[in-house]
Each structure stands twice: as structure tokens, then as C-alpha cells.
C-alpha positions as CSV (number, residue, x, y, z in Angstrom):
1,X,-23.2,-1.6,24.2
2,X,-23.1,-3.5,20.9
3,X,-20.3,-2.3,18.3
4,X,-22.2,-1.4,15.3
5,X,-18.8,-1.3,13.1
6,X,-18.0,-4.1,10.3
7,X,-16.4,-6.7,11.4
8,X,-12.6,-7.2,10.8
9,X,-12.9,-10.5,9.3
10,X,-9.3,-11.0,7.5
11,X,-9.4,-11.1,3.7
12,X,-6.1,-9.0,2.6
13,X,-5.3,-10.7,-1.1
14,X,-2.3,-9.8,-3.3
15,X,-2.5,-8.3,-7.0
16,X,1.0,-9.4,-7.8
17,X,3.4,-12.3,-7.9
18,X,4.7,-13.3,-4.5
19,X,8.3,-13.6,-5.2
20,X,11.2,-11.2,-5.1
21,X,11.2,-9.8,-9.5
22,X,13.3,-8.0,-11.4
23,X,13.3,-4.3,-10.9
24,X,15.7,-1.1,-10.3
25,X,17.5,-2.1,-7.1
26,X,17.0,-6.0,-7.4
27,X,18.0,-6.5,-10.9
28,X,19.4,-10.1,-10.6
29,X,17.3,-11.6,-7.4
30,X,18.8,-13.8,-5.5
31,X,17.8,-16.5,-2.3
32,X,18.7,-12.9,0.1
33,X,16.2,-11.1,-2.4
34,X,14.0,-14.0,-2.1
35,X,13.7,-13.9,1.8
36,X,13.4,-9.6,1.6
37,X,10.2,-10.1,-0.4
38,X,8.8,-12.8,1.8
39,X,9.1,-10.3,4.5
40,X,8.4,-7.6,2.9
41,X,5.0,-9.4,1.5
42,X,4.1,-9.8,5.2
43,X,4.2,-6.5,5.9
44,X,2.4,-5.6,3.6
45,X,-0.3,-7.6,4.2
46,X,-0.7,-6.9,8.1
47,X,-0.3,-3.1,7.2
48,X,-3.4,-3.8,4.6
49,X,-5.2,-5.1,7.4
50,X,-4.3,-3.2,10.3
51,X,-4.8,0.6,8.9
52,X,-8.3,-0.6,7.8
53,X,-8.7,-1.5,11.6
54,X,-7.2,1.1,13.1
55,X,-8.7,4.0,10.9
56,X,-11.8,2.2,10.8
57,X,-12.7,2.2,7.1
58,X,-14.3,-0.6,4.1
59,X,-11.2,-0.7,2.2
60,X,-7.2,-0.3,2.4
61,X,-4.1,-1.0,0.4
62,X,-0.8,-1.1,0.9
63,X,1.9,-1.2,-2.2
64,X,5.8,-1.2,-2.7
65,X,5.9,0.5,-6.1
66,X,10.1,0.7,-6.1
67,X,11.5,4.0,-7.8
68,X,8.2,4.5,-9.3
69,X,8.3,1.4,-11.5
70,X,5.3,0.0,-11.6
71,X,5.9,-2.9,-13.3
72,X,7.6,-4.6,-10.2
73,X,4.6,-3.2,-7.9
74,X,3.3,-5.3,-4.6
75,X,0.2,-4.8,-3.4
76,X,-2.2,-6.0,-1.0
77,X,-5.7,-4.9,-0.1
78,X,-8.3,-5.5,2.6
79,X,-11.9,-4.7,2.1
80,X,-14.9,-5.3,4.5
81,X,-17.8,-7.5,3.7
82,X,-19.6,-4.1,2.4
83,X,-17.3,-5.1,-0.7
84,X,-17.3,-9.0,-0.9
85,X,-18.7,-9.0,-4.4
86,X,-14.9,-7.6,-5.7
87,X,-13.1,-9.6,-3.1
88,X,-11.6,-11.9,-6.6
89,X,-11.1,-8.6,-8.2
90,X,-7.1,-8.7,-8.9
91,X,-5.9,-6.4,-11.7
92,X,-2.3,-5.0,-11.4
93,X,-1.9,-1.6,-10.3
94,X,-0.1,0.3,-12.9
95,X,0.1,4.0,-11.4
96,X,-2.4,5.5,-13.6
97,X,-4.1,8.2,-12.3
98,X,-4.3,9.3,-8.5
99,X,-1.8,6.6,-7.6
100,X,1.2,7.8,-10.2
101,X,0.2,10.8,-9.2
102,X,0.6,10.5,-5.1
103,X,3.8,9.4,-5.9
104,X,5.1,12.2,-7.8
105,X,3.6,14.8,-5.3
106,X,4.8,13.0,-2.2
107,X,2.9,14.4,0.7
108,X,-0.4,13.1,2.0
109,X,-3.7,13.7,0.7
110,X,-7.2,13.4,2.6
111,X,-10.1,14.1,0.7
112,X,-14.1,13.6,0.8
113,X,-15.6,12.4,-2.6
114,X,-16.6,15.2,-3.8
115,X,-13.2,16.4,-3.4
116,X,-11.3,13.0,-4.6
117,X,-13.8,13.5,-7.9
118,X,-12.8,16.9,-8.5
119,X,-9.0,16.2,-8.5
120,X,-7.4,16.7,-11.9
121,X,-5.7,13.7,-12.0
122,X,-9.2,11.3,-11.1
123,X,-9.7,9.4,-13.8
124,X,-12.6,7.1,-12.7
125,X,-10.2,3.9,-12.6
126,X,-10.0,4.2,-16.2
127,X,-10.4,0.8,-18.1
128,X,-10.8,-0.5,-14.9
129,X,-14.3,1.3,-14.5
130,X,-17.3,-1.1,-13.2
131,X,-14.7,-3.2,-12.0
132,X,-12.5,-2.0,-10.0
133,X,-14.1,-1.6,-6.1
134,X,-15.7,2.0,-5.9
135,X,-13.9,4.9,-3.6
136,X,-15.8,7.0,-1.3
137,X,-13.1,9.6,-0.4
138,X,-9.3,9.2,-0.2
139,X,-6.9,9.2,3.0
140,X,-3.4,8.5,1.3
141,X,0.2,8.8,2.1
142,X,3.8,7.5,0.6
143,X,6.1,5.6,2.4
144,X,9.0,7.7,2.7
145,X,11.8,6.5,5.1
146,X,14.4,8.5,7.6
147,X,16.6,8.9,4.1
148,X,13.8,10.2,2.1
149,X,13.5,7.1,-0.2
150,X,9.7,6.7,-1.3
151,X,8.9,2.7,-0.9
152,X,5.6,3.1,-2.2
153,X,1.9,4.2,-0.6
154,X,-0.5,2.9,1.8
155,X,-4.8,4.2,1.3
156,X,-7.6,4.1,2.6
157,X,-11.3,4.4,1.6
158,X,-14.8,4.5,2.4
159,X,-14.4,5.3,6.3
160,X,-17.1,3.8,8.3
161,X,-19.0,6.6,9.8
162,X,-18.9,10.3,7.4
163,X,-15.1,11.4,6.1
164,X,-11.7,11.2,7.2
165,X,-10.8,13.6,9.5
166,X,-7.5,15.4,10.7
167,X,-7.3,13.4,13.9
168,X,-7.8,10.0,11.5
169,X,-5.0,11.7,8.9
170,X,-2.8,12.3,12.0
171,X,-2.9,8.7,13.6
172,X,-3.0,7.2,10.0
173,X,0.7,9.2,9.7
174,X,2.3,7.7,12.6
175,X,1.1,4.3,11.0
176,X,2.3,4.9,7.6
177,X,5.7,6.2,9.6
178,X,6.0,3.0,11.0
179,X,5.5,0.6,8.5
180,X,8.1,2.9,6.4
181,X,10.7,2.5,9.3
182,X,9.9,-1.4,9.2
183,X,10.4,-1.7,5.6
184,X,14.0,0.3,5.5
185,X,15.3,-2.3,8.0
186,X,14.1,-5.1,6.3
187,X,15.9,-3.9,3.6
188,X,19.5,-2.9,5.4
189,X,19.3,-6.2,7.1
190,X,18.9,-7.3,2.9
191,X,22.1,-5.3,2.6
192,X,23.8,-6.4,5.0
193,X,23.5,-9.8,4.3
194,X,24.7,-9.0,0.6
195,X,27.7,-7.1,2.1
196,X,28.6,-10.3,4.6
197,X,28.0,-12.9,1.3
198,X,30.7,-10.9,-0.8
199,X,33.4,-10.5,1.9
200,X,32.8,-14.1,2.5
201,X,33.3,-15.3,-1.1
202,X,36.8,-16.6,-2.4
């Protein structure tokens, strides 16, 4: 039997600098900062690619958006060949809309189109309209680790056969779990590094 899905050709591409940059909790980076964002970057990038996989589904994205500030945002997407003709497409995220507005409410959120279009807070990418790579539904959820702190959000759209269902919203959690739990120990390891320079120094 031949697999009629897309294939998972890897094409994850950032929207943002690559480096650690200023923002809330890094507000003087340093070479530590510098090696947390390299990691952190990776992350990203295989989460990109691997919820796209594992869902099954034309497009993903994956984004640190740290205390809500969107100015310091990493994100990485992954989109099938259905979407090639936006693969150079590599406007900031900025929050506006459905993704400030995940953040505020904090839970998940799996809709069909009709449904995502309907949402008071869909703004039809704004500015960003006839450029920006079209949605077809919305399977969404924050990173929030064990101590409640929201890293950011990882999405999906355009599933590959009809819309996302509980069972895909359900395994799509344990991901998003995962990568959360991943990005809290990159980042106590970050700490703990800190801690060890300053009890070090003279």
C-alpha cells in the first residue's frame, strides 16, 4: 500500500534573529545566554517539524514569545510542498490577533475553518493578508511548564485529511507537554550555569 500523505521533506525556516536578544528575563545576554538560545533554536525547529509529522498536517509553528513580549519572539515554521510558493515568506510575528490572543487565554484551542473564521479575535492576518500562508482550521496550545510559566505556543494547520480531531488534540498535548518540559530544563541548566559563574567570580 502506497502512502498517499505529503511528504515530510524538511524545510522548518526562522522569522527571527538567531541569537540570544534583549528581552524581560535576558536583559544583558551573555556567552550562557548565547548557548540557551542555540538550544533553544533547535528545539524549536525539530518541534516545527516533528508536530507537523506527527499530527499529520501542511503547516506548523513553533514560537518562544517570552512574558508575552513579542518583540524578542522565535519562531520557526514547517510547511509542506502544498505551500512552497510562501516557503521565503518571513515576516515577524507580532501577536496580533489569534496569536496575542492564545496567549492571554492560555488553554488550547482546536477549531475547523469555519470556526477559526468566526472567532472574534480572527483578523484575516491583518496587513499581512495575501501574504501570509492561508489557515485551514487551528489546533493550538501554549507552552506552559510544571511551574506554570507560558514559554510561548506551538500550531498547527491545514490537517491532511478533513479537521483536527480530539484524538489529534490529545496526542498534539502530550507533544506540546514535552517540548515545554524540554524548554524549562534548558533554561535551569541556563541558571545554573549563571549561579556556578557568580559563586566562582572574585
Amino acid at each position: 500500500m502506497t502512502d498517499s500523505r505529503p511528504s515530510m521533506a524538511t524545510n522548518s525556516y526562522h522569522n527571527q534573529v538567531m541569537s540570544a536578544t534583549v528581552n524581560p528575563v535576558m536583559p544583558e545576554p551573555d556567552a550562557i545566554d548565547e548557548v540557551f538560545a542555540e538550544h533553544a533554536n533547535e528545539v524549536l525547529q525539530r518541534t516545527a517539524e516533528l508536530a507537523r509529522a506527527l499530527i499529520g498536517a501542511h503547516q506548523s509553528a513553533a514560537a518562544i514569545v517570552v512574558q508575552q513580549d513579542w518583540t524578542s519572539v522565535r519562531k520557526f515554521f514547517s510547511l509542506s510542498e502544498k505551500y512552497a510558493q510562501w516557503a521565503d515568506y518571513n515576516t515577524a510575528a507580532t501577536g496580533y490577533g489569534l496569536h496575542g490572543w492564545l496567549l492571554r487565554h492560555n488553554q488550547p484551542v482546536r477549531l475547523s475553518q469555519a470556526e477559526l473564521e468566526a472567532h472574534p479575535e480572527w483578523k484575516n492576518f491583518g496587513t499581512e493578508a495575501g501574504k501570509h500562508p492561508p489557515m485551514r482550521g487551528w489546533l493550538a496550545a501554549p507552552l506552559v511548564d510544571r511551574n506554570g510559566t507560558n514559554w510561548g505556543l506551538i500550531q498547527l494547520s491545514d490537517k491532511y485529511e478533513g479537521d483536527f480531531s480530539a484524538e489529534d488534540e490529545q496526542t498534539f498535548l502530550q507533544f506540546v507537554g514535552l517540548v515545554a518540559m524540554t524548554l524549562e530544563a534548558l533554561w535551569e541548566l541556563r541558571n545554573a550555569r549563571k549561579a556556578t559563574l557568580v559563586s566562582i567570580t572574585p
